[in-house]
N, C-alpha and C positions, 0 to 999 in steps of 0.2 A: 571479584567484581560483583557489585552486586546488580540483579534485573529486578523488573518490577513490572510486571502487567496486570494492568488496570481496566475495566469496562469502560471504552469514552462515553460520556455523557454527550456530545456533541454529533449533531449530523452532518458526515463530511460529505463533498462532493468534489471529482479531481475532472477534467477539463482538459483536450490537446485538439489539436484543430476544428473547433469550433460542434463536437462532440463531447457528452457526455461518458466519461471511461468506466468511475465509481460512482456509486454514493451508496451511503449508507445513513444506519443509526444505531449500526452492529459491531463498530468498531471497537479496536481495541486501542489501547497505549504503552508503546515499551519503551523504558527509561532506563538504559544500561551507562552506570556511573553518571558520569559530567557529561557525557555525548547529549544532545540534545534527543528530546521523544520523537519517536518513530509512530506514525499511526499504521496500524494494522486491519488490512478492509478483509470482511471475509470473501471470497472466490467468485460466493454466489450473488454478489452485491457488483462485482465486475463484470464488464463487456468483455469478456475474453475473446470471443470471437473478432476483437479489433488488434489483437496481441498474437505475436508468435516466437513462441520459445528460441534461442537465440544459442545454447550452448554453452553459453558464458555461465560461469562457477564461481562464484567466491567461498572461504569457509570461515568462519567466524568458529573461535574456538569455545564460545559460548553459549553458541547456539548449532554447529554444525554449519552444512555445506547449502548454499542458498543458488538456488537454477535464477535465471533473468528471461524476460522479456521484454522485446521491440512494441511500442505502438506503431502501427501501420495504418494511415487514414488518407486515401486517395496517393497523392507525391509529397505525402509528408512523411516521414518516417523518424521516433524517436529511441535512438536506440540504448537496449536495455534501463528501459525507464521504470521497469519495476522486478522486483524477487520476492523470493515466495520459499520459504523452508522447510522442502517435502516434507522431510522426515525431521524436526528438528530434537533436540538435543531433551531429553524429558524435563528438564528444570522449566523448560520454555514451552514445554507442550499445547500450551495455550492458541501460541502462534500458528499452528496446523491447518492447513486448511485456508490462510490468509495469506496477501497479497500487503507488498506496501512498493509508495511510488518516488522517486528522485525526482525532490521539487523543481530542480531545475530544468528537469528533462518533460516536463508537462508545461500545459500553459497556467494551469493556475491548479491548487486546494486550499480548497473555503469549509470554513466548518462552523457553527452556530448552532443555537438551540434546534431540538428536533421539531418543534411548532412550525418553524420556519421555512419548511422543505416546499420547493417551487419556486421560494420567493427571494429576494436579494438576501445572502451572507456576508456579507463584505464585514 
């Protein structure tokens, strides 16, 4: 299988009850085979303090074993809407340190040129 991470050029910003979770201009791209790309936020570009680890594991045998997290915002709760691969796999080493989210578990990620940070991505 092949991976690929890339530098994003794009400023992304991800979005769950009327809160701001990510954004960045630090992002990464990983494109493993025909699976569609994964953006990758670094940690420090996240509100983590709106997140709380969840216990939940999956393992990817190309990248290693991925921890999850719950966003938690008032009586909304979306569970395990993002992972993060402590330790991953050294082909992937890139990913350390980085965060990515399940689109469908957020309300939105919008990404555009980095010029345009504050203003409409759509």
């Amino acid at each position: 299988m092949t991976i690929t991470i890339t530098p994003n050029p794009n400023y992304v910003r991800v979005s769950f009850a009327g809160h701001v979770i990510a954004e960045s201009i630090r992002s990464l791209v990983l494109v493993e085979g025909d699976l569609p790309p994964v953006v990758y936020i670094p940690r420090a570009d996240v509100d983590l303090d709106l997140c709380a680890p969840t216990g939940h594991v999956t393992h990817c045998p190309h990248k290693g074993d991925a921890v999850h997290f719950s966003i938690v915002i008032h009586d909304r709760r979306a569970e395990n809407a993002l992972w993060s691969y402590e330790n991953p796999l050294p082909e992937v080493a890139a990913i350390a340190g980085h965060v990515a989210f399940y689109p469908d578990r957020v309300d939105s990620i919008v990404s555009g040129k980095p010029d345009l940070r504050g203003g409409s991505l759509a």
